[in-house]
N, C-alpha and C positions, 0 to 999 in steps of 0.2 A: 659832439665829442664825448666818447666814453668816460665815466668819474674817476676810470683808474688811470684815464690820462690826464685831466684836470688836475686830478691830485700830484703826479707827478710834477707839472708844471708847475705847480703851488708849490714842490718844494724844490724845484731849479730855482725858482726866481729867489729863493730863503735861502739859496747856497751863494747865488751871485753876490747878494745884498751881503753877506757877511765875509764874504772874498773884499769884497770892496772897503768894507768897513775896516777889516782887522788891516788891509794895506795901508791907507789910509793916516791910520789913527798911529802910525809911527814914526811921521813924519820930524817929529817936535822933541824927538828921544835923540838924548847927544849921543854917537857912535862912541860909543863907549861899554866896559863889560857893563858896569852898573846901570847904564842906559838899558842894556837889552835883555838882563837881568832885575834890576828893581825898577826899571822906571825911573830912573834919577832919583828916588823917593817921594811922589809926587802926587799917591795918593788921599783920597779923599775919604770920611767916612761910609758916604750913601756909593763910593764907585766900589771900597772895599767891602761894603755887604753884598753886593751882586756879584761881586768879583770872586768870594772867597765861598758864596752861597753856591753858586750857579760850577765851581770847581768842585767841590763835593755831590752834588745832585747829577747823576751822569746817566749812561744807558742802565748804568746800575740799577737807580730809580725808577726811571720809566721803564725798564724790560724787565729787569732782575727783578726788580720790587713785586712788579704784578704775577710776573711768573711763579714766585714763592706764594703771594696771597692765594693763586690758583690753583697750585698741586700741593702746599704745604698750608695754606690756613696758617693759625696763629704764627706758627713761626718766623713770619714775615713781619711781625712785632719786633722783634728786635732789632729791627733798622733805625726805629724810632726810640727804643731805648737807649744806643751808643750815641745818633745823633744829638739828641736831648743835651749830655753830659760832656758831649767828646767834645768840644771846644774849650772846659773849664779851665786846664793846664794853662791855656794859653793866653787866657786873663791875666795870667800871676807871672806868666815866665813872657810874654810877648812885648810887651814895654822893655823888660833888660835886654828884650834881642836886639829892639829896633835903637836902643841905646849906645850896645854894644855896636852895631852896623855901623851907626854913622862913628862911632870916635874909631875903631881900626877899622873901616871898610871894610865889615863882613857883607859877602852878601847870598852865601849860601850856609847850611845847616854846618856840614862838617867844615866848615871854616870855622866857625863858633868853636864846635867841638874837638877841635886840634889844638887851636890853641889855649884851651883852657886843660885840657890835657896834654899839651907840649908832646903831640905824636903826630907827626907825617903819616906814619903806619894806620893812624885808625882814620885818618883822611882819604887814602885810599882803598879799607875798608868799607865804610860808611858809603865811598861814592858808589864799589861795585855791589852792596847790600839793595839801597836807594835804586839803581839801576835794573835789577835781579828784582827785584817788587814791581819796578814801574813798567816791566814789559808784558807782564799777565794784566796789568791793570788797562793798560792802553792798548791790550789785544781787546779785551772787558768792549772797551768801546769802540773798537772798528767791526765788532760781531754786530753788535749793537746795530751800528749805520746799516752794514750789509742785511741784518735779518728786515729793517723795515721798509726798505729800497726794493728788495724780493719783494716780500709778500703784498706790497702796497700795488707793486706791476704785475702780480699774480705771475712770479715769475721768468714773465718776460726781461728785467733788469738781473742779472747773476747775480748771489750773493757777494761774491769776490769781485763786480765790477763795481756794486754798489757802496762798500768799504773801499773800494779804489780810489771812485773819484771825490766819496766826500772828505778823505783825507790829503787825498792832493792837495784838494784848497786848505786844509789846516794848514799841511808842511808849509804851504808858498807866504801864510800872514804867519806863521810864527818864524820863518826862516826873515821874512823882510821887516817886521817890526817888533819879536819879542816880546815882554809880556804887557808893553802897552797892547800891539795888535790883542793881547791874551784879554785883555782888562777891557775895554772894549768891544769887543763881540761875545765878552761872559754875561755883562750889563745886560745889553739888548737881547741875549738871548736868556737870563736869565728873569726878567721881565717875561716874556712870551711862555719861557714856560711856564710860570707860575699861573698867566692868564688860560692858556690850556688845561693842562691839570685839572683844574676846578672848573673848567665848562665839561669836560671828559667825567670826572668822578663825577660830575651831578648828576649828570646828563642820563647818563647808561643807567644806571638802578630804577631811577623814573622812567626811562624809554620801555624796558624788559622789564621791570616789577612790579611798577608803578611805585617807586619810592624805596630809600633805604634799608628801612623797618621791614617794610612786608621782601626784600631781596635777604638780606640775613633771617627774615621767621621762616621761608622757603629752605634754606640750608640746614636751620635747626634740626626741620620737621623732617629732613631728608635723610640719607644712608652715608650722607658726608658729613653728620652732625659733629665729628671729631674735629674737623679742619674750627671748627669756631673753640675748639678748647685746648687751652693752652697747656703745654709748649707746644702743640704744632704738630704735625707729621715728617716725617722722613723722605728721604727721596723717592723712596721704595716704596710708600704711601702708611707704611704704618707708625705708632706713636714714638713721638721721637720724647727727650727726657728732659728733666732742668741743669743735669751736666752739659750737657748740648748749649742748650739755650744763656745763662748764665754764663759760659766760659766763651761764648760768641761774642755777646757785650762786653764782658769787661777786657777781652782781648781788642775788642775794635775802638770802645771808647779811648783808651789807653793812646790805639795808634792814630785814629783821627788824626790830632794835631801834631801827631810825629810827621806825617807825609811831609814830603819834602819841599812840597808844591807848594804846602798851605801855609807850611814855619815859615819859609821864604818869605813869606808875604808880608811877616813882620818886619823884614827890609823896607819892603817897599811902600810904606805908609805914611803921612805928610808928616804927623806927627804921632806921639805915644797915646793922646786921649783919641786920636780918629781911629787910633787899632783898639784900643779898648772900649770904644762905642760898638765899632762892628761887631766883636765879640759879643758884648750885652743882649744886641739885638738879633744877633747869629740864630739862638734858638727857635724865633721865628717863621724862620727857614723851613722848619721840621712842619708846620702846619700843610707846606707843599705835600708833604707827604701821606696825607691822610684822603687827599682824591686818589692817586695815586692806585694805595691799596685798597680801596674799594672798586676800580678799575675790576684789578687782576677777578675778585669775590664774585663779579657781576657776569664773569665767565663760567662759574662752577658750575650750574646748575643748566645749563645753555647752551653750552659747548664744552663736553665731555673729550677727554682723547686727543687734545690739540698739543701737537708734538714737533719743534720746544717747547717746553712750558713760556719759555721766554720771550714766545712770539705773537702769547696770546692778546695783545694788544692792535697789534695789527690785522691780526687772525679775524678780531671783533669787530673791528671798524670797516670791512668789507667786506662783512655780511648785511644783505638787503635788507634786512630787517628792523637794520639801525635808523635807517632813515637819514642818513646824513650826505650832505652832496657832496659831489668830488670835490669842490671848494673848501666844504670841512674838513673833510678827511684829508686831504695836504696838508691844511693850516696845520690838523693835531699830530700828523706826521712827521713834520718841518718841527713842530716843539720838540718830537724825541728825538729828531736829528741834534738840534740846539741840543740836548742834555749829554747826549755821546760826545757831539763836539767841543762842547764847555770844558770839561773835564780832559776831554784827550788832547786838546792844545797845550794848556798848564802840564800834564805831566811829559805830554814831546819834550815844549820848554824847560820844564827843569831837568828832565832828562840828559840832555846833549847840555846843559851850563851844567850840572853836578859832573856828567863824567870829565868836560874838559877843568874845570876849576879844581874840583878835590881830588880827580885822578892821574889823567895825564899831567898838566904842568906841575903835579908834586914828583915825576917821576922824568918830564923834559920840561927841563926851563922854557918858559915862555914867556913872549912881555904880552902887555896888556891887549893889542893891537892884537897878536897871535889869539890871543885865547877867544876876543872876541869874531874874528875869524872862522875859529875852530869850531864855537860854540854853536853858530848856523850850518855849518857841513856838516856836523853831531846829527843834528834834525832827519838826516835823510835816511843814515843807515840804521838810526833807531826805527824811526817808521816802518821803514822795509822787516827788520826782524819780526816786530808787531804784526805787520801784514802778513807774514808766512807765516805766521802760530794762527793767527784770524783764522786764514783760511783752511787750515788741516787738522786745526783743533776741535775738540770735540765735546769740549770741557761744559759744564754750565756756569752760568755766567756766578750766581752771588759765589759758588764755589770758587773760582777766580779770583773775587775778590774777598772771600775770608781767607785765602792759600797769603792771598798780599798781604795781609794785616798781620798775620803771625809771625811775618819778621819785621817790620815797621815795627811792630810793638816794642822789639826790644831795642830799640832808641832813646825810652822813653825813662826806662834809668838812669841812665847816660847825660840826659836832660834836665833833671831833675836833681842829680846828686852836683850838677856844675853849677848848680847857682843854692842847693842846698847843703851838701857835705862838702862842707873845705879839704875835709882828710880825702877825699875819692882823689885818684890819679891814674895816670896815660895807663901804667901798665896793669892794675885793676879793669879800667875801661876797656880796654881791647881782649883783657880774657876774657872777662862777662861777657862780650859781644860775640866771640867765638864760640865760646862754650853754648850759648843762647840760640847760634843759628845750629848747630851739628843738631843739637838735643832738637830743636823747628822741625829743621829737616828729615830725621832718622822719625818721627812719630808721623809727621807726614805724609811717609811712605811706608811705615808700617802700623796704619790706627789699629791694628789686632792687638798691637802688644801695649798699648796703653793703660796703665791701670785703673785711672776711670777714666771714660769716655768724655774727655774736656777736650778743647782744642788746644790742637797742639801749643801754640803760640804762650799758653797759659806755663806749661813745659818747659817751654823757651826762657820765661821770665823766671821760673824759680831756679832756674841754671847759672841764668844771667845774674841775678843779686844774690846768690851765694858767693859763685866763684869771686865777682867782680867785688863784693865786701869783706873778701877774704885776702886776697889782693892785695886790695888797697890798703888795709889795716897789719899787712907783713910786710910792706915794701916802701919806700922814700915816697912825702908828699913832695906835691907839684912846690912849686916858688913862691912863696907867699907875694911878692909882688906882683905874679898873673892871678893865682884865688882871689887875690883882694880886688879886684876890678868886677869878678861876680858875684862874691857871697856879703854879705853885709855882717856876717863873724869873724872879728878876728882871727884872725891867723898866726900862732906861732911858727915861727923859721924850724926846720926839723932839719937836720944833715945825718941824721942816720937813722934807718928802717926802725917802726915801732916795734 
């Protein structure tokens, strides 16, 4: 049997096994929203580090990650900086979420956020923002599946067939069990990748260089000695700047734990110290990443001209030279599958529960039976969107996902003034959020007119905390009776605009 068939076989049987698993593992979830949404709250410490690690580490990582170390050099460092940090927020505000959860049954982000700004309006804001992020994100990983499914069958497998069917089997466990099925096959597959990764990042620099050292003193000594100096290269291949680099991170640390995916998760954890251990040991996570980007490095000087950059991973693994059999190269192919899949199940899932909980039933009553209902039919036609951007988009993948992060970021105000400024309210919150995406959006699509070249999302936020502490400080606080359930300041009563 040829390796390129072996390997596909290696990673049918890692698609079967996780069909099974994520079905499976839903059994014991009471039908109910909070069932197919938190879990009943029923998580554990060690299932919430796989669970919450293995949802952040996606095709992003394994395609995006190495395709930047490959054409961009340093600049693929800042994966590693926003990862490092971007969990911190949620040390400090994720105990009052999981608090807040269980005493009013929140169990998504803008449920929080409505009611402590006493707005419908920004409820269905937040859920079509959240939505409007989560479809580039989850396009992110159906490219993902499809580029490693090609080139693994040299191929013989379409791109669009290959994105087809491994998301099929996402829609079918996230449609039948929700985010247990999610929690569950992030575990297992969030274990496998981390075993992958580091046999891959060893492997290759020793294979081709003999070693680390002498793979990076080759690049030095070469005509690519820029990619090893920071900040990094450009798309375009020439030096890119520390506006770039800097307003990358602190735009992505910020939205990290904004995602909606990941707040959620504060719902769904047994208790307040098993989410505050996860977090502790969260950063750990980030070591996955250091095989990774020497992955993508172990291509520069070897294979020149490999176009996507995003597919040099597979590009590498089946060429003869590697020496690895069809049996490896499934296994570490089936890991990238796991990293796209991980991630694109969680954002399916919270996808179709934010639009049905924070959009439609704020706008058609629904009882609880309907929404959860609705929430699994949610699943199919988000997928489908995702799938037609996959397949006609042309995007690069981290590009993708920095476009996501610069309006996720501006949540993260919003978040932060509800359990820290008692004076912040509904009608402040929702200007700062509008003013934040036009200002996103309008630099977005015009980076010429930027006045320094920061990301946009940076833009966004100083739109967003002006207008919205402008706001708030001209206009009626919320009710001292709702502030006082999240800020631990007193709250004077106010009945008329400061």
């Amino acid at each position: 049997m040829e390796n390129w068939l072996i390997a596909i076989v290696v990673c049918a049987i890692y698609l079967i096994i996780t069909l099974i698993m994520g079905i499976w593992s839903g059994r014991r979830i009471s039908n109910s929203v909070t069932g197919f949404v938190a879990g009943d709250r029923s998580m554990n410490a060690l299932f919430m580090y796989f669970v919450m690690g293995a949802s952040v580490f996606s095709a992003f990582a394994f395609l995006g990650g190495p395709g930047w170390a490959y054409s961009r050099g340093a600049a693929a460092f800042y994966i590693i900086g926003y990862g490092i940090i971007g969990m911190v927020p949620l040390y400090f505000i994720g105990p009052k979420v999981h608090a807040l959860g269980v005493k009013f049954g929140f169990v998504t982000q803008a449920e929080l956020l409505s009611h402590r700004y006493n707005s419908r309006s920004l409820s269905v804001l937040l859920a079509g923002i959240s939505i409007l992020a989560f479809v580039p994100y989850l396009t992110l990983q159906m490219k993902g599946a499809g580029y490693i499914l090609e080139t693994l069958s040299e191929g013989r497998i379409p791109y669009w067939l290959g994105a087809l069917v491994t998301y099929s089997i996402v829609l079918i466990y996230v449609y039948t069990s929700g985010v247990m099925g999610i929690g569950w096959t992030n575990a297992f597959q969030g274990m496998f990748m981390m075993i992958i990764a580091w046999f891959l990042g060893l492997y290759l620099p020793q294979k081709l260089y003999g070693g680390i050292g002498p793979m990076f003193e080759q690049i030095a000594n070469s005509e690519q000695w820029a990619m090893l100096t920071a900040p990094g290269l450009t798309s375009s291949g020439e030096s890119s700047n520390w506006w770039v680099f800097t307003s990358s991170v602190v735009v992505s640390a910020l939205g990290l734990s904004m995602w909606p995916h990941l707040f959620m998760k504060s719902y769904a954890a047994k208790s307040k110290r098993a989410l505050k251990l996860t977090i502790v040991l969260y950063p750990t996570f980030q070591l996955f990443l250091v095989p990774i980007l020497l992955i993508g490095f172990a291509g520069v000087m070897l294979f020149p001209g490999v176009s996507p950059s995003d597919t040099i991973v597979p590009h590498i693994l089946m060429q003869d030279s590697i020496g690895l059999s069809g049996w490896l190269v499934g296994l570490v192919c089936a890991g990238t599958l796991a990293a796209s899949m991980s991630s694109g199940d969680a954002i399916l899932h919270a996808a179709a529960s934010i639009g049905i909980r924070d959009g439609i039933s704020k706008v058609l009553p629904l009882s609880e039976k309907q929404q959860h209902m609705y929430m699994k039919l949610l699943v199919v036609p988000i997928g489908a969107i995702a799938y037609y951007f996959a397949v006609v988009s042309n995007v690069d993948i981290v590009d993708l996902l920095l476009g996501s992060y610069g309006i996720i970021a501006q949540i993260f105000p919003l978040v932060f003034a509800a359990f820290y400024w008692p004076r912040a309210n509904g009608k402040g919150a929702l200007a700062g959020l509008l003013a934040a995406i036009v200002v996103n959006i309008f630099f977005f699509l015009n980076p010429e007119l930027k006045p320094f070249p920061m990301h946009e999302g940076v833009y966004g936020l100083i739109a967003n905390l002006v207008v919205f502490t402008g706001v708030s400080l001209t206009t009626k606080p919320e009710p001292v009776e709702t502030v006082s359930a999240y800020s631990p300041v007193p709250v004077a009563q106010e009945t008329t605009p400061a």
